[in-house]
N, CA, C and O of each residue as an XYZ file, in Angstrom:
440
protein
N      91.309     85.053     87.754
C      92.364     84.507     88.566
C      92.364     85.191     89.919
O      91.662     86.176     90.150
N      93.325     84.532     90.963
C      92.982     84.962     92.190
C      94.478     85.432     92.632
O      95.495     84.853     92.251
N      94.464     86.547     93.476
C      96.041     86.930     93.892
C      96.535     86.406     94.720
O      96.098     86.415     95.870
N      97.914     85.620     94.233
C      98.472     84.867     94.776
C      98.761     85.394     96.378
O      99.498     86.285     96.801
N      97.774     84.362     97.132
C      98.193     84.564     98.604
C      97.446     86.161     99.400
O      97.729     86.868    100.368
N      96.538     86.151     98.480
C      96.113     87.211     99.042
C      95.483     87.651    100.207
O      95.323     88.815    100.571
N      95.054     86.362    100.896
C      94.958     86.597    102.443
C      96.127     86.832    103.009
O      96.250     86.533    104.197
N      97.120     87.354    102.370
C      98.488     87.481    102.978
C      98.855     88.854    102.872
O      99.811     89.448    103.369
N      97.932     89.256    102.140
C      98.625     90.742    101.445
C      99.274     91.843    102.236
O      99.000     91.623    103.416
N      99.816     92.642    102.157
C     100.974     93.467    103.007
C     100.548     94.727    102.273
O     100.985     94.973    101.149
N      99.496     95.713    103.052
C      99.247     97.096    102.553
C     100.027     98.536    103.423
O      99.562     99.659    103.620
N     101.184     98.029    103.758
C     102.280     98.634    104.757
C     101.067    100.042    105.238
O      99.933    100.036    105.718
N     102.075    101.194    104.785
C     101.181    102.623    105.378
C     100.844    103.055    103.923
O     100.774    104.284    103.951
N     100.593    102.582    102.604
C     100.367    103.398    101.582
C      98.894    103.832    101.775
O      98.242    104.207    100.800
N      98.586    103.807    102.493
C      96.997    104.479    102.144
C      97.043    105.690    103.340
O      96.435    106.755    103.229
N      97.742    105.379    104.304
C      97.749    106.782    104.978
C      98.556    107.318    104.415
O      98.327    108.496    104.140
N      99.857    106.721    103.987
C     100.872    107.758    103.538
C     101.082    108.454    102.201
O     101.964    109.196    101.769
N     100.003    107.969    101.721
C      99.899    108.143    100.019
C      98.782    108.283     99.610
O      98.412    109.457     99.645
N      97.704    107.223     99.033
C      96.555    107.523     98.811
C      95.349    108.555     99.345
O      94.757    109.400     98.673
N      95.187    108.260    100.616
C      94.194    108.840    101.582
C      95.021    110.034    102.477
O      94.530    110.363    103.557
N      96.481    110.778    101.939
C      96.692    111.671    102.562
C      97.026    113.156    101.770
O      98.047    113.309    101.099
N      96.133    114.077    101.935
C      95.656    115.119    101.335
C      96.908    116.244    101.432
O      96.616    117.336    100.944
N      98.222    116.125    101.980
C      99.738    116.388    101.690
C     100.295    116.591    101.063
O     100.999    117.542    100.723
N      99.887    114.912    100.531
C     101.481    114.613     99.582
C     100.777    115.093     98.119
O      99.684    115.249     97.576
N     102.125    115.200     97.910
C     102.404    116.052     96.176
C     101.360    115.238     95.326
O     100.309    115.630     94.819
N     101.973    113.933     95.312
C     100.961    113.310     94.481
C      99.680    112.831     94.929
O      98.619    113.160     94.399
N      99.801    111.954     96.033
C      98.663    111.310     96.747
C      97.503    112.052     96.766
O      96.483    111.522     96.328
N      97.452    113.524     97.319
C      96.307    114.361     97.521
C      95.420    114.444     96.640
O      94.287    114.804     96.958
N      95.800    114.070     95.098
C      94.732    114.065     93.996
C      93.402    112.599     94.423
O      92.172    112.557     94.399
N      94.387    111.692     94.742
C      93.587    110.094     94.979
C      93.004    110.777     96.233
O      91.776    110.800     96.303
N      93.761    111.373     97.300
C      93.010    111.558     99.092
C      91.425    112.489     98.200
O      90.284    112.048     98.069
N      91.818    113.420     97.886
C      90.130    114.041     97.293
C      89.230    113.254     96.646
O      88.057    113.083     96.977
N      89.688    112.871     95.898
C      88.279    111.943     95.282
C      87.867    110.660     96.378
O      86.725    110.203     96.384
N      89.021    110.111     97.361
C      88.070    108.682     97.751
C      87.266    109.870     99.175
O      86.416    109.293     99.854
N      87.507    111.185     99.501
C      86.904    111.894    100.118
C      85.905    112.003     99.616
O      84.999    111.242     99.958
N      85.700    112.925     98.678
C      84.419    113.124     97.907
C      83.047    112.435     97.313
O      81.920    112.816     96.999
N      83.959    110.920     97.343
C      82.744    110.175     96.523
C      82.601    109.185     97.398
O      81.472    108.709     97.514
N      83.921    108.536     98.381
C      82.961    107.958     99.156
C      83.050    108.113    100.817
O      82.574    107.253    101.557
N      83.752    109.373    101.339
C      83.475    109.805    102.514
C      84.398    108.810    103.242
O      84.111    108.127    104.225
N      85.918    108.879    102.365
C      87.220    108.114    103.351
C      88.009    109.104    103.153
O      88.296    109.799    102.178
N      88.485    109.035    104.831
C      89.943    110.043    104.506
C      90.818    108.792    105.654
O      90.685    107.691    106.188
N      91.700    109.904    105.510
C      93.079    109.304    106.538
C      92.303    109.161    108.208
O      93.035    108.793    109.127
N      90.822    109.472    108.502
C      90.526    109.067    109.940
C      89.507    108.127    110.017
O      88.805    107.899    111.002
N      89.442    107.399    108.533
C      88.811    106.206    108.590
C      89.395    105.427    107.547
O      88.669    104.964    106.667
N      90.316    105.279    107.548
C      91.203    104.625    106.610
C      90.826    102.896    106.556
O      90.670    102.127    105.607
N      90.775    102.737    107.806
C      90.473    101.307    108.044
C      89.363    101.025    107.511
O      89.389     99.794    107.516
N      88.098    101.429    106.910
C      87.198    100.866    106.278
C      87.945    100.508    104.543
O      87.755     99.525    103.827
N      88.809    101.731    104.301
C      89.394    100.967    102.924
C      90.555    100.343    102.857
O      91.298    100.430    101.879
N      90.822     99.612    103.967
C      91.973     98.878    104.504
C      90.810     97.748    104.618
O      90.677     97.206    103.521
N      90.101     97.325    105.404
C      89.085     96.139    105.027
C      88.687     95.808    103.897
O      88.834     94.616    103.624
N      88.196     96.500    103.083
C      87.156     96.255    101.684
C      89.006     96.033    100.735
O      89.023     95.358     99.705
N      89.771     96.399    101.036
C      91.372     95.702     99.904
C      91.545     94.657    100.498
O      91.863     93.641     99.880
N      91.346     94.667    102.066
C      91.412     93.064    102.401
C      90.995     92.268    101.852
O      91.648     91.469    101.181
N      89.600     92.276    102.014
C      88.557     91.405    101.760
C      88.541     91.222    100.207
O      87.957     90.230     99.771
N      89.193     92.180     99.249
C      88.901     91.550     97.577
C      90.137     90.983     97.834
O      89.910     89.798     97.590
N      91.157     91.049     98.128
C      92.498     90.635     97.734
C      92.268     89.091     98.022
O      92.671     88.179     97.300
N      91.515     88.950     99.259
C      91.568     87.440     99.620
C      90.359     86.698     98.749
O      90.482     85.572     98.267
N      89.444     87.335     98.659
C      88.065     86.383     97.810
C      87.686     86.818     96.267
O      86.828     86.195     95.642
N      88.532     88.156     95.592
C      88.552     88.239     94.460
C      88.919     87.115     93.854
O      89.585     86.253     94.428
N      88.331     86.984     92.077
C      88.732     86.438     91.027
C      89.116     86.755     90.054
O      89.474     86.194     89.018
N      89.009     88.098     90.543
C      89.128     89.260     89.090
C      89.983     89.969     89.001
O      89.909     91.177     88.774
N      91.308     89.074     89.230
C      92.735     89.820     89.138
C      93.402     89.737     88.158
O      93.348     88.589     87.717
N      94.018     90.382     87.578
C      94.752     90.584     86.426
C      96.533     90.515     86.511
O      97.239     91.413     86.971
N      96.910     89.493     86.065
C      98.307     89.328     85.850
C      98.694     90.084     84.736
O      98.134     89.964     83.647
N      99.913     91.099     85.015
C     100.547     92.154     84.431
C     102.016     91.986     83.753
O     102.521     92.904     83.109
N     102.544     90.954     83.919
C     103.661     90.507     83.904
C     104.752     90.913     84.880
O     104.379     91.192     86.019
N     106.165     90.991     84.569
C     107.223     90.634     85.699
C     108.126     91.946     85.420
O     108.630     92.035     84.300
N     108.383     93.057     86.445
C     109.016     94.420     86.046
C     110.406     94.339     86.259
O     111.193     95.284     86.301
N     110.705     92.856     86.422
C     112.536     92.173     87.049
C     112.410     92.673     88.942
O     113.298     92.451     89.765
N     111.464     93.161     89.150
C     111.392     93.041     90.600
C     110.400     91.760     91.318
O     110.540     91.145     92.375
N     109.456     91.682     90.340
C     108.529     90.395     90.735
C     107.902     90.545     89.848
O     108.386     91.085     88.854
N     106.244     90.010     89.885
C     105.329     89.528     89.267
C     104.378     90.487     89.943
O     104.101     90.334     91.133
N     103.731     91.737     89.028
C     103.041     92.131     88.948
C     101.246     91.911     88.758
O     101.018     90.838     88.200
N     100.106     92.615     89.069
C      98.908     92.289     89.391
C      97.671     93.573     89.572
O      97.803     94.392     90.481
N      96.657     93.633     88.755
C      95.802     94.543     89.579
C      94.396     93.901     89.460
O      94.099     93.046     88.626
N      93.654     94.366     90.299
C      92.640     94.076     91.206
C      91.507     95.474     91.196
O      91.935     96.569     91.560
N      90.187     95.330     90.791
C      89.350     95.949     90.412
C      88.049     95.603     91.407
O      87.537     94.485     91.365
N      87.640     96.466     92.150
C      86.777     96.006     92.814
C      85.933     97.296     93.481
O      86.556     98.193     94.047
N      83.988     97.333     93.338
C      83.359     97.981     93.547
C      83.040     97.980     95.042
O      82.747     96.971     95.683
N      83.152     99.551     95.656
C      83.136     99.651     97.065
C      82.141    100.809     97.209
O      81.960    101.812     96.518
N      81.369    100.214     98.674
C      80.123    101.095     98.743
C      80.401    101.609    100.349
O      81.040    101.171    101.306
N      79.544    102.792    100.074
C      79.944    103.814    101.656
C      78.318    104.348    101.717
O      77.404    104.023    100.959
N      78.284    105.223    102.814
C      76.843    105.772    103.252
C      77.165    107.137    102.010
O      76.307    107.980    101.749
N      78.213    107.118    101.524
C      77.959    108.750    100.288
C      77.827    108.358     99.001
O      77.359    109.102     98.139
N      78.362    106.762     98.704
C      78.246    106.713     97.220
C      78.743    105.273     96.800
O      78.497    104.392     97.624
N      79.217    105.002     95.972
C      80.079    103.675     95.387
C      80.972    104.123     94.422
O      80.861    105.267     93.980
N      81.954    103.272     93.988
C      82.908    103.206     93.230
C      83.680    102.222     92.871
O      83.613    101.175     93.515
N      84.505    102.328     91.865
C      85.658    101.140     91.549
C      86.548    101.909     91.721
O      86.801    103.019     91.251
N      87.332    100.861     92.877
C      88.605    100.914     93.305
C      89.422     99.925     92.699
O      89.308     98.700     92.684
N      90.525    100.919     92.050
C      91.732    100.109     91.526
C      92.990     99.993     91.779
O      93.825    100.814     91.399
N      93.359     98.517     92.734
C      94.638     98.101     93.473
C      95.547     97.525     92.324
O      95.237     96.979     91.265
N      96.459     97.748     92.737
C      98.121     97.580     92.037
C      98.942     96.601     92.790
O      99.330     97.185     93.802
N      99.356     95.465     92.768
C     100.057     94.968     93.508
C     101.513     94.092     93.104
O     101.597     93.727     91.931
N     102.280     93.861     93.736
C     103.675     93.195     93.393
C     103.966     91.761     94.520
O     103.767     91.640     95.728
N     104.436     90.951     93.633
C     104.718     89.570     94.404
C     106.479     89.976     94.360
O     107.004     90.027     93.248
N     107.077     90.170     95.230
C     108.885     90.760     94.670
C     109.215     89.189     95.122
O     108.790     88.321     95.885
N     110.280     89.420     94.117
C     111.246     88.010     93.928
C     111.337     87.542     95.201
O     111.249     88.375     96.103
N     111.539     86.064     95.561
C     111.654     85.100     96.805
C     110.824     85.633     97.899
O     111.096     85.209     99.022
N     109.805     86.536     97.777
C     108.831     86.261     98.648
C     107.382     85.521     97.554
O     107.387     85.128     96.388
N     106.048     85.606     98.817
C     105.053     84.638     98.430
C     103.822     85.215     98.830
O     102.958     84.487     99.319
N     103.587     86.726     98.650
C     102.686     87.188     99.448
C     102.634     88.459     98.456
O     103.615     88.888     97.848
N     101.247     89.024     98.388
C     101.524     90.687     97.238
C     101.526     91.502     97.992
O     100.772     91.428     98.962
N     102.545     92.783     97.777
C     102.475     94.141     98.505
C     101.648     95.208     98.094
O     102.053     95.547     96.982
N     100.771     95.847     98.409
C      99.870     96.886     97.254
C     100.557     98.156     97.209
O     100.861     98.842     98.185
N     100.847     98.491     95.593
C     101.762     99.413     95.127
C     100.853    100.167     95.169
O     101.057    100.601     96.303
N      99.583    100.929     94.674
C      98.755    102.246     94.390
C      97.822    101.686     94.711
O      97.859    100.462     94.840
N      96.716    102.388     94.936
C      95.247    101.915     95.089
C      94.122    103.698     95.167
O      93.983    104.410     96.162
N      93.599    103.898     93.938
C      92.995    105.005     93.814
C      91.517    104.509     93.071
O      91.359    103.321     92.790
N      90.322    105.662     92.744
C      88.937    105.583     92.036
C      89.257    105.219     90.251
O      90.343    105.380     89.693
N      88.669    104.981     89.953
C      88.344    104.965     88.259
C      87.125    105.222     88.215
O      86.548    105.290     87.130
């Protein structure tokens, strides 16, 4: 299946402010590894801000999670390659009630 509207998707600041920032309490565990394995931090963020683009809109391989009473839940599995390595990256996303577009909740390695 494909995420609803996913050329629409809304990845606010969670990847600087969370994932890819080596700070925060929690985030810094995800900022080391997408450092380590595939040579992203918070000063090239925008290459893993493209490659979530780009599955969110042409993936098929999304997974409906059901509904947490905030919306309709979703994740998204998708292999990403850099000049240090590859990996599967795994996005989290939410459709919240009376909107029509997914927001990405987490996005870290497996």
């Amino acid at each position: 299946m494909k995420l609803p509207n996913g050329q629409h998707c809304d990845l606010g600041t969670k990847l600087e402010d969370y994932s890819l920032n080596p700070l925060h309490r929690e985030g810094r565990h995800k900022a080391r590894v997408f450092d380590s394995v595939l040579g992203i931090t918070q000063a090239n963020a925008e290459v893993l801000r493209a490659a979530i683009r780009s599955a969110a809109a042409s993936s098929d391989e999304v997974e409906a999670r059901g509904n947490n009473g905030f919306g309709d839940l979703f994740t998204l599995r998708f292999v990403m390659a850099s000049a240090r390595g590859s990996a599967t990256v795994m996005t989290a996303w939410i459709v919240l009630r009376n909107e029509d577009f997914p927001r990405l909740t987490t996005c870290y390695i497996v």
